[in-house]
Biotite code that builds the C-alpha atoms (Angstrom):
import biotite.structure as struc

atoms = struc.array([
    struc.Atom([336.339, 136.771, 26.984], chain_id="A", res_id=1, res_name="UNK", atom_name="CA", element="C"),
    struc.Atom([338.572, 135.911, 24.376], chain_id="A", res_id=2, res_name="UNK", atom_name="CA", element="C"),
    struc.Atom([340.137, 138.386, 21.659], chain_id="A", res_id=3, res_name="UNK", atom_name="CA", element="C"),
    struc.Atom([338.471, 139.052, 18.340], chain_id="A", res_id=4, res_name="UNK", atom_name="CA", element="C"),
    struc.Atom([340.650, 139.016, 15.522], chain_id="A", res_id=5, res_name="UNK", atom_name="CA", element="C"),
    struc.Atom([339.707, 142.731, 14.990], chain_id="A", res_id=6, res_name="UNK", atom_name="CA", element="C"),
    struc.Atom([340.374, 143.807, 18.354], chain_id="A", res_id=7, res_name="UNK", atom_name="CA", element="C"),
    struc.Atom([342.693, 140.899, 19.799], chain_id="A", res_id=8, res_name="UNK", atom_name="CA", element="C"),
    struc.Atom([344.373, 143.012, 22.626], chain_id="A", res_id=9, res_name="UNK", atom_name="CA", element="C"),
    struc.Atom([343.358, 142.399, 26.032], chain_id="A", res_id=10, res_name="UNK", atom_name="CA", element="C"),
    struc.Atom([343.906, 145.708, 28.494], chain_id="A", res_id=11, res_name="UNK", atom_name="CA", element="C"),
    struc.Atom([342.476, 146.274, 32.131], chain_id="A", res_id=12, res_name="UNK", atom_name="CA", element="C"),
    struc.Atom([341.422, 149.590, 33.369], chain_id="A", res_id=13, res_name="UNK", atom_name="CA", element="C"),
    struc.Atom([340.179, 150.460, 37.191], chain_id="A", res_id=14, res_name="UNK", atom_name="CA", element="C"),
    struc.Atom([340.178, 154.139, 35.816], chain_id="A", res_id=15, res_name="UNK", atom_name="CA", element="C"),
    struc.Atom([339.773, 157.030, 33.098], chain_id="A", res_id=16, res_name="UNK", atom_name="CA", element="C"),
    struc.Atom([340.161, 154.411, 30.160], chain_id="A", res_id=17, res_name="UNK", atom_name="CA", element="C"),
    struc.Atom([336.661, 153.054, 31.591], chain_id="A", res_id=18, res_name="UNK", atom_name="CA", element="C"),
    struc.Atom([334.886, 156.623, 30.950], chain_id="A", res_id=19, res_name="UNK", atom_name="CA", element="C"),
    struc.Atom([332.894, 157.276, 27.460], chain_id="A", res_id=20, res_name="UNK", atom_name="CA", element="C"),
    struc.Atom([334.247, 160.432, 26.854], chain_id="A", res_id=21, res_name="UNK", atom_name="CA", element="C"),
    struc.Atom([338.078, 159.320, 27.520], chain_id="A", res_id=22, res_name="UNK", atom_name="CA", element="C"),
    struc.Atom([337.535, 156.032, 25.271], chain_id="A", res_id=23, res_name="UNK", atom_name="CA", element="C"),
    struc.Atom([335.734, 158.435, 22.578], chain_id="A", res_id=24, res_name="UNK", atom_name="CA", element="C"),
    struc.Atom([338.919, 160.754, 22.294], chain_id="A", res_id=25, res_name="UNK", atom_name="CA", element="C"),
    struc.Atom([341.345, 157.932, 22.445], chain_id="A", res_id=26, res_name="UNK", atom_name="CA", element="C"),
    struc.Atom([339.669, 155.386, 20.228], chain_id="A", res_id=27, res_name="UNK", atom_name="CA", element="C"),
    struc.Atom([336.864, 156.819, 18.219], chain_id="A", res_id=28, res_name="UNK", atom_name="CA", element="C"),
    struc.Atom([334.620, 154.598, 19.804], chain_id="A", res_id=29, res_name="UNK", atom_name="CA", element="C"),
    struc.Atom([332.956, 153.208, 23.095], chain_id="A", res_id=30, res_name="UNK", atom_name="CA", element="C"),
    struc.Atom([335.042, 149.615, 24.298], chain_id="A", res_id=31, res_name="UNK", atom_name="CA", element="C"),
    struc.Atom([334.196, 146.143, 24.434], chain_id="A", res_id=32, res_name="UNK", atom_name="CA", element="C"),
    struc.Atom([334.137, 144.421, 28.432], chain_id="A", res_id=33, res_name="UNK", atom_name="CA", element="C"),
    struc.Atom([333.679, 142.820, 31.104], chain_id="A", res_id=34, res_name="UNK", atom_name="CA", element="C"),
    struc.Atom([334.197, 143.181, 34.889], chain_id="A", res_id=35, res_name="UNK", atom_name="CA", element="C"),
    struc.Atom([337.529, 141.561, 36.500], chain_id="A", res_id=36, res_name="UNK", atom_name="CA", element="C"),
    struc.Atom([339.985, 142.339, 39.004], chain_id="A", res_id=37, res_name="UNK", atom_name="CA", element="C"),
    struc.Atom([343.914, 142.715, 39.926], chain_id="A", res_id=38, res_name="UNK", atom_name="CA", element="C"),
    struc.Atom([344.927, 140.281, 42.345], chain_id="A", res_id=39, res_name="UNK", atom_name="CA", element="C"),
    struc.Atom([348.129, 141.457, 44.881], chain_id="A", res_id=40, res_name="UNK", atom_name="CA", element="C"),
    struc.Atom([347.802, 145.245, 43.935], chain_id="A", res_id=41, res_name="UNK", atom_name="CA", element="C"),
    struc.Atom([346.548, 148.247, 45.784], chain_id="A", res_id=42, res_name="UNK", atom_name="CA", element="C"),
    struc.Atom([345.503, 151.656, 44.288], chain_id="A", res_id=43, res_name="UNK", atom_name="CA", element="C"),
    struc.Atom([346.045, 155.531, 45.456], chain_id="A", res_id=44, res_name="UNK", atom_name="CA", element="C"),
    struc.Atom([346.094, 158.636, 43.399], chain_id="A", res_id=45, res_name="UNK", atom_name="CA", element="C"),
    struc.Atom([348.397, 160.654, 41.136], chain_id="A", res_id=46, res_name="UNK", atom_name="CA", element="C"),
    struc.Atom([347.608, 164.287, 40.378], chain_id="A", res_id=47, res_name="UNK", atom_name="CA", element="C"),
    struc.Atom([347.527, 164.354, 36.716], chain_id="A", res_id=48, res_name="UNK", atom_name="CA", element="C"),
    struc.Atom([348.750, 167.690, 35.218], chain_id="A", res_id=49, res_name="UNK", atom_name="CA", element="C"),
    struc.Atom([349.078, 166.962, 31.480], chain_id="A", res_id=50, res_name="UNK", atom_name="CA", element="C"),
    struc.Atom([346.812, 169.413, 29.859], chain_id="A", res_id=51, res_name="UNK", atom_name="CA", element="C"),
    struc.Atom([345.476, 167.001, 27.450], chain_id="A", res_id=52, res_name="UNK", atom_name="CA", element="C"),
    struc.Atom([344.900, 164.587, 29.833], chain_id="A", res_id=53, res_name="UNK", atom_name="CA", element="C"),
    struc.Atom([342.872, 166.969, 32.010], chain_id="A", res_id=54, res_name="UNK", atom_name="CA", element="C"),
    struc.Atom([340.489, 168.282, 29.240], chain_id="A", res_id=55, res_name="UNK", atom_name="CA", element="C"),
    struc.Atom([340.066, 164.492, 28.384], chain_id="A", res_id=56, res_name="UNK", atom_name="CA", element="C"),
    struc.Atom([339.402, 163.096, 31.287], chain_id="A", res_id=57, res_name="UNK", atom_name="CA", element="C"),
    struc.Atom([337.843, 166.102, 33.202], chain_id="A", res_id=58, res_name="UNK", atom_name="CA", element="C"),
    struc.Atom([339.563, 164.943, 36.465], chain_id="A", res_id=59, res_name="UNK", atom_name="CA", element="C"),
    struc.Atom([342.871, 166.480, 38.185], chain_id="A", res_id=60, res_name="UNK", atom_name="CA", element="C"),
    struc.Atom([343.318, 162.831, 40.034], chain_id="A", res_id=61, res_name="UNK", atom_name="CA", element="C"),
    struc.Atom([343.500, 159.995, 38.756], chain_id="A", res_id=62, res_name="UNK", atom_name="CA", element="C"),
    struc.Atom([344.059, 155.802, 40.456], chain_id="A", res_id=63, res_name="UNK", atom_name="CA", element="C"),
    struc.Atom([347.313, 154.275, 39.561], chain_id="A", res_id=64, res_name="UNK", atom_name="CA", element="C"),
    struc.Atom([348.011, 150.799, 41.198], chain_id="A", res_id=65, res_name="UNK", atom_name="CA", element="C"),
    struc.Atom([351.209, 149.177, 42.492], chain_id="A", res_id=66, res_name="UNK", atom_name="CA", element="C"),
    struc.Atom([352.337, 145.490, 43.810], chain_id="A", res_id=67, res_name="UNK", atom_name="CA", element="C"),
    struc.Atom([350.868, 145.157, 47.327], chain_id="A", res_id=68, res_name="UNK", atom_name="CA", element="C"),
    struc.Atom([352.622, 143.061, 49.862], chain_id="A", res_id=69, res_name="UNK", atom_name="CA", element="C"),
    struc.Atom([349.149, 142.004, 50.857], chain_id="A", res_id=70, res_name="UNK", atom_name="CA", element="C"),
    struc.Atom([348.146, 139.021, 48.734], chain_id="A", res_id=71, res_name="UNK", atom_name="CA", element="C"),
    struc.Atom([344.574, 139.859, 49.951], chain_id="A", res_id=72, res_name="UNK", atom_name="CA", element="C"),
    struc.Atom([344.695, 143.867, 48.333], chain_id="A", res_id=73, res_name="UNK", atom_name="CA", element="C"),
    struc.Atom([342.562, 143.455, 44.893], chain_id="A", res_id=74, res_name="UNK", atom_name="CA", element="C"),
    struc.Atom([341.913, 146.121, 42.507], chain_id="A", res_id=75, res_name="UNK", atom_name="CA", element="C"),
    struc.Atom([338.558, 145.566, 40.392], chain_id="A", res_id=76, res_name="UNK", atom_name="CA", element="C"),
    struc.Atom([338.222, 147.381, 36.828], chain_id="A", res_id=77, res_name="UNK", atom_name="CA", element="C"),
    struc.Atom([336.969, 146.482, 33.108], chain_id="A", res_id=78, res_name="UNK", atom_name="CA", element="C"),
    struc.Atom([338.903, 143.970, 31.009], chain_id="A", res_id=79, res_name="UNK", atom_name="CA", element="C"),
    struc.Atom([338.741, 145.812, 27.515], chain_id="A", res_id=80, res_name="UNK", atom_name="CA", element="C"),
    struc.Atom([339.063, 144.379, 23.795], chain_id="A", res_id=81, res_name="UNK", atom_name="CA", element="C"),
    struc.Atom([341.113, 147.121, 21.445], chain_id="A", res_id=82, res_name="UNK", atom_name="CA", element="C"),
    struc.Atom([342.970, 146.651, 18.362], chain_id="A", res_id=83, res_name="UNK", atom_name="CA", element="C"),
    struc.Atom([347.227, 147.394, 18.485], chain_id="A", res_id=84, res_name="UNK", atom_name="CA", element="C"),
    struc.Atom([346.398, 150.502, 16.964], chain_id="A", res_id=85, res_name="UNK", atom_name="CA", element="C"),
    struc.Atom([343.998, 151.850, 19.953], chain_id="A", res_id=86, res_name="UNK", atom_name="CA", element="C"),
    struc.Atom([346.890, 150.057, 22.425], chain_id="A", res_id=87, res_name="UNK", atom_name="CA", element="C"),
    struc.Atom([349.462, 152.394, 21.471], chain_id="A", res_id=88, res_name="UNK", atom_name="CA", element="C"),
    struc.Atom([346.551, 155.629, 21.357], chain_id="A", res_id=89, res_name="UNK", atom_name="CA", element="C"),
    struc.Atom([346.407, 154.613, 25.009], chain_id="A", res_id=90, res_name="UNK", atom_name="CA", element="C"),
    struc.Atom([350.239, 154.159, 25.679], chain_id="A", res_id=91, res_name="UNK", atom_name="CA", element="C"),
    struc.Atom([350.147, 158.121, 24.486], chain_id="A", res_id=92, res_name="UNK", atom_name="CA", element="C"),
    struc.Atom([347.567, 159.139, 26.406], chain_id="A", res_id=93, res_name="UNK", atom_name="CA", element="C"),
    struc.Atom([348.903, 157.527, 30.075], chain_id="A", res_id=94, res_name="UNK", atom_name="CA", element="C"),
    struc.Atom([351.383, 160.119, 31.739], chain_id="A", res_id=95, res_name="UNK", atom_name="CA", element="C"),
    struc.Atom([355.090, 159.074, 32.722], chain_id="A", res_id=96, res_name="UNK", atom_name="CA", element="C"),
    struc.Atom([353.915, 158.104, 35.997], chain_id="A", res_id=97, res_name="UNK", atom_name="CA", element="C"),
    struc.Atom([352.510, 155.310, 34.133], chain_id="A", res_id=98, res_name="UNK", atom_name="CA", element="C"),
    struc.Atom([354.292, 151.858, 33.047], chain_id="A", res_id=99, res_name="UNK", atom_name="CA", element="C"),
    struc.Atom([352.343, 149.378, 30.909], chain_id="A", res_id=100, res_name="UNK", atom_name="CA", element="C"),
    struc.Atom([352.819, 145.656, 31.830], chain_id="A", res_id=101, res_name="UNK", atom_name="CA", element="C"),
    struc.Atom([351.060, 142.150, 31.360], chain_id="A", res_id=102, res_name="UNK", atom_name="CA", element="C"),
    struc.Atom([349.041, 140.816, 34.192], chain_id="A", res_id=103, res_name="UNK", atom_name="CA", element="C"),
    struc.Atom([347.230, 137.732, 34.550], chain_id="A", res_id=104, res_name="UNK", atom_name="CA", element="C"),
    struc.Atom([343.665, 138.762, 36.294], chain_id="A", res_id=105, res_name="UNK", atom_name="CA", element="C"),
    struc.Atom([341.065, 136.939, 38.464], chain_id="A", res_id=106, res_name="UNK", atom_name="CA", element="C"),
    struc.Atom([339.646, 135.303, 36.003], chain_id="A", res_id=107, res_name="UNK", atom_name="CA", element="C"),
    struc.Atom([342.741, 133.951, 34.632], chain_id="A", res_id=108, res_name="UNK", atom_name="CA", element="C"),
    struc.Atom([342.885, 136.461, 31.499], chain_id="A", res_id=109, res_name="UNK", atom_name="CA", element="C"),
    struc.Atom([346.410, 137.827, 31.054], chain_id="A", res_id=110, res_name="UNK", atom_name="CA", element="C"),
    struc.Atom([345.733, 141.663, 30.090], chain_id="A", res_id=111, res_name="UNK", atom_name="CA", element="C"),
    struc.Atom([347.715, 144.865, 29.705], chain_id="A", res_id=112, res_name="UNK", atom_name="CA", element="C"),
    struc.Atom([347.644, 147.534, 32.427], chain_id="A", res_id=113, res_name="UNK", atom_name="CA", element="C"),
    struc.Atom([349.197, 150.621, 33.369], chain_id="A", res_id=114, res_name="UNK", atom_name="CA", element="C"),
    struc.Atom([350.834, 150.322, 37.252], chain_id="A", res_id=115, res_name="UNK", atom_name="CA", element="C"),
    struc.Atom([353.022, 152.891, 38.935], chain_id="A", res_id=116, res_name="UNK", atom_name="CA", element="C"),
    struc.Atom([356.128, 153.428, 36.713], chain_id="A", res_id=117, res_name="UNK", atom_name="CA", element="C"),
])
């Protein structure tokens, strides 16, 4: 996958940014991409009590991912195209217990994602 010039901003999800509905309300429109994975991380749950959040996503949990001291732990999700525009609609909608960062995936991609902060 390489970035468009419309949409040249690589981010991965393994959650909510994945979902129709959440991508509608964030971006207007249904993303761009293709399956990959998180090497050396592992994923668990954070209850999620922003109200906005909530009635966008429709889910009181949600996976958040963190370093794992097992280089075997792998965390699989969607490598998405957006623009810088729909990058910093999803910076707003992540909660504080998010941080966004730059990974380099499986497939040797380097992507945005949003770990434990």
């Amino acid at each position: 996958m390489t970035p468009s010039a419309e949409y040249p901003v690589l981010l991965f999800s393994y959650g909510t940014l994945q979902d129709k509905a959440v991508q509608l309300a964030n971006f207007g429109r249904e993303l761009v991409g293709q399956a990959d994975q998180m090497l050396g991380y592992s994923q668990a749950w954070v209850e999620i009590t922003d109200p906005q959040v909530l009635a966008t996503s429709g889910k009181t949990h949600h996976p958040i991912v963190t370093p794992s001291s097992n280089a075997e732990d792998s965390v699989a999700g969607m490598v998405l195209q957006i623009s810088e525009a729909e990058l910093a609609a999803a910076d707003a909608y992540e909660v504080a217990d998010y941080k966004r960062v730059a990974v380099t995936l499986a497939s040797g991609l380097t992507a945005w994602v949003y770990v434990r902060a």
